[in-house]
C-alpha positions as CSV (number, residue, x, y, z in Angstrom):
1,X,116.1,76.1,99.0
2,X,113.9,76.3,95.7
3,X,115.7,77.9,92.8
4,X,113.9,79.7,90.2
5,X,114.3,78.3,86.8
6,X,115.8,80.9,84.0
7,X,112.3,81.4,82.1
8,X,110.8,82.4,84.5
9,X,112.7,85.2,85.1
10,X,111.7,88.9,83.8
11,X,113.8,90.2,80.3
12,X,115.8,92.5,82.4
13,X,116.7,89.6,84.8
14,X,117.6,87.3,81.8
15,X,120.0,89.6,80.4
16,X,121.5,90.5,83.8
17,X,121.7,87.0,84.4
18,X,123.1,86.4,80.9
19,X,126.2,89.0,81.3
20,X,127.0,87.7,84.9
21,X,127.7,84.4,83.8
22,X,129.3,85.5,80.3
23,X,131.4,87.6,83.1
24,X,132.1,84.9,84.9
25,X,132.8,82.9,82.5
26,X,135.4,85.0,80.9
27,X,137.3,85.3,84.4
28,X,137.6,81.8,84.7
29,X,139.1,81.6,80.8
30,X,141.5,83.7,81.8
31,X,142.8,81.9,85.2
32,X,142.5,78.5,83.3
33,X,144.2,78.9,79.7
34,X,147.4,80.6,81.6
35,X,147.2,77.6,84.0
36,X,147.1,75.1,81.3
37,X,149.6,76.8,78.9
38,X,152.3,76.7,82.0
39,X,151.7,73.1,82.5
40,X,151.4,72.3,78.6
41,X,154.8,74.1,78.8
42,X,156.7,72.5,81.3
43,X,156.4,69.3,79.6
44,X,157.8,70.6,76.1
45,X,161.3,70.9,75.0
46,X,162.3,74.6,75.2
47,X,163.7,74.7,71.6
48,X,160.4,72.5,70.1
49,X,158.4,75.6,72.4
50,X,160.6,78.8,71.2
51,X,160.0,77.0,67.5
52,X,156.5,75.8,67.1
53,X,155.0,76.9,70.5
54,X,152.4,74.7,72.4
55,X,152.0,71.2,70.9
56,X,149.7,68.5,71.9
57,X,151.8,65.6,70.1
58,X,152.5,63.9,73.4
59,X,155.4,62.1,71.3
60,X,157.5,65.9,71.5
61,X,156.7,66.3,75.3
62,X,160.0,65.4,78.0
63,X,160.4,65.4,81.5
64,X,163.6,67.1,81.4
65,X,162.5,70.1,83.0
66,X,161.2,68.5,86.0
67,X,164.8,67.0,86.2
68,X,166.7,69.2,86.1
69,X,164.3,71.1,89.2
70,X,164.8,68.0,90.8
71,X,168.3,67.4,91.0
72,X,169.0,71.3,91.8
73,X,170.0,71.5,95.4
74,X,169.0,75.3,95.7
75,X,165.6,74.2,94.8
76,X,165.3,71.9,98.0
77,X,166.9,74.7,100.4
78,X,164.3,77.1,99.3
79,X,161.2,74.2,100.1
80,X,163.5,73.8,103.7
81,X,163.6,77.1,104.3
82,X,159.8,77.8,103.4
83,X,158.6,74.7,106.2
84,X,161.1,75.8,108.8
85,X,160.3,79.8,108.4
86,X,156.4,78.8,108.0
87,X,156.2,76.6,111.1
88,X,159.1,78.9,113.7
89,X,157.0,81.8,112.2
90,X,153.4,79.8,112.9
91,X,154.7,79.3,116.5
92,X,156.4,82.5,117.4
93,X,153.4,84.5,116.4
94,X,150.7,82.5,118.2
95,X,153.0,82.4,121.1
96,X,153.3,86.3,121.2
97,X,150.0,86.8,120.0
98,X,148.1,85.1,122.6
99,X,150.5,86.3,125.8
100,X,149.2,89.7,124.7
101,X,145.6,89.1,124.3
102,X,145.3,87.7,127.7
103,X,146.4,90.5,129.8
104,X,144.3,93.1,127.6
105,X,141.3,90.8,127.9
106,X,141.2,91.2,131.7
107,X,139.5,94.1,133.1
108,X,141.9,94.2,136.3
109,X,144.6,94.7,133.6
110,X,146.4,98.7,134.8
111,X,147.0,100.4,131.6
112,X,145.0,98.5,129.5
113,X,143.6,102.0,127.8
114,X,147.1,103.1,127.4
115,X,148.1,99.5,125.1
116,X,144.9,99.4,123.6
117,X,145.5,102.8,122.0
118,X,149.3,101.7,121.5
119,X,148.3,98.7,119.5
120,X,146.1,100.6,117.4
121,X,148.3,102.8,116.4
122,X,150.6,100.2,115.4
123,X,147.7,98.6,113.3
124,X,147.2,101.5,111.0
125,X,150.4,103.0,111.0
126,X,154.1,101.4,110.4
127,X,157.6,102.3,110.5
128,X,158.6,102.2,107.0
129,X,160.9,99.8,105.0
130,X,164.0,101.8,105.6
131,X,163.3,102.2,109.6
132,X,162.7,99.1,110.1
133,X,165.8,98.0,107.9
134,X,167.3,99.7,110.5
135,X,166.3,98.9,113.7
136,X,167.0,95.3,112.1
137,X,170.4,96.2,111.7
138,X,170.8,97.5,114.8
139,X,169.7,94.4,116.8
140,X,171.8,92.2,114.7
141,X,169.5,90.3,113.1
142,X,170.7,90.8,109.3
143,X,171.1,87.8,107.3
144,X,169.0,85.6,110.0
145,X,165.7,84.1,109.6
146,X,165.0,86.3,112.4
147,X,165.0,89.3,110.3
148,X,162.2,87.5,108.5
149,X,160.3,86.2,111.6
150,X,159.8,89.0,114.3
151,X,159.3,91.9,112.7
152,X,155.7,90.5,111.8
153,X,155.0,88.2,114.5
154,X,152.7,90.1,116.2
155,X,149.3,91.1,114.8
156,X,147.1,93.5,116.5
157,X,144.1,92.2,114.5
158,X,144.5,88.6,115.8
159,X,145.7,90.1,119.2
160,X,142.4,91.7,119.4
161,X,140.1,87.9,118.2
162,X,142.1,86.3,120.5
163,X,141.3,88.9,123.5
164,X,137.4,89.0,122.4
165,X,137.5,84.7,122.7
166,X,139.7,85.4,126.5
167,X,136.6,87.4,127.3
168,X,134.3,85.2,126.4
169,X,135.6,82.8,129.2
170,X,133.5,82.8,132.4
171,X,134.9,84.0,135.5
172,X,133.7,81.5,137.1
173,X,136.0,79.2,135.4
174,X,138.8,81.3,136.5
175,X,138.1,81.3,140.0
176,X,137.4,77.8,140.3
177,X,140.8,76.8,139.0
178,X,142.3,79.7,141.5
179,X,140.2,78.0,144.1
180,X,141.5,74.6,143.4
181,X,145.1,75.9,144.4
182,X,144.5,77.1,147.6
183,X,142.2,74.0,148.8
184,X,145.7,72.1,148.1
185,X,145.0,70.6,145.2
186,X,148.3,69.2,143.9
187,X,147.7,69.2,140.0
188,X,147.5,73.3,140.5
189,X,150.6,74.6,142.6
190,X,149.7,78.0,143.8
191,X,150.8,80.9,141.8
192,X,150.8,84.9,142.9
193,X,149.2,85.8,139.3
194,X,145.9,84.0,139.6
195,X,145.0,85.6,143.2
């Protein structure tokens, strides 16, 4: 694809063009200079910092900050607990997620009106912090990292992606794995839910 070069543009389009990218520009100065004074920072000395403020004399910068981060053991229980919750989480919520999809993408599926109307419901309106504090409570779950987990492990919205790609499987494909179980076929043991 050809671009136009900028004098060829009309005035109008010039100066539109012009305050975009002067736009731009100043939205990317101020997610840059923050970024840079953090990092410029965590190399400095606090008291050298608090004193003189950011200094690019490499000689007053010190990796003591990093250290002591380093060698603080709550530091490393939070980075476990962010990997375990992430991954349990990750797998809990594709694992309910998807066994919910596939019954509502079937069209034999009795009552699939009733949970479709159900799960939208549930998409646009939620319990509340202090109700679901509570039913939290009640199940036992305080102080677990299921607390954390289940209360958003399922999604409606990628209930409903993962039902529209279930659709998009052929029938055909479906009945020739349920006809594979009842020619014998011993890789597919026969199984009341398929017929």
């Amino acid at each position: 694809m050809k671009t136009k070069k900028f004098s060829s543009y009309g005035l109008q389009d010039k100066i539109l063009l012009a305050v975009g990218y002067l736009l731009i520009g100043l939205f990317v100065l101020a997610i840059i200079i923050p970024m840079v004074y953090i990092v410029a920072a965590s190399f400095m000395d606090p008291i050298t910092l608090q004193n003189k403020g950011i200094t690019f004399d490499f000689s007053k910068w010190t990796l003591t900050a990093y250290e002591r981060v380093i060698s603080n053991a709550q530091i490393w229980i939070g980075f476990k607990n962010a990997v375990v919750y992430s991954v349990v989480y990750t797998i809990v919520s594709v694992g309910v997620t998807l066994l919910a999809a596939y019954p509502m993408s079937r069209p034999d599926f009795k009552g699939r009106g009733f949970f479709n109307i159900l799960f939208m419901i549930t998409m646009f309106f939620g319990g509340g912090l202090v109700p679901t504090y509570l039913l939290i409570g009640n199940l036992g779950l305080l102080d677990s990292m299921w607390a954390i987990i289940l209360p958003g492990a399922f999604s409606v919205w990628n209930m409903t992606i993962a039902r529209t790609y279930y659709r998009g499987i052929p029938s055909e494909l479906r009945e020739a794995t349920a006809g594979l179980r009842e020619n014998g076929n011993p890789d597919c043991q026969r199984n009341e839910f398929y017929q």
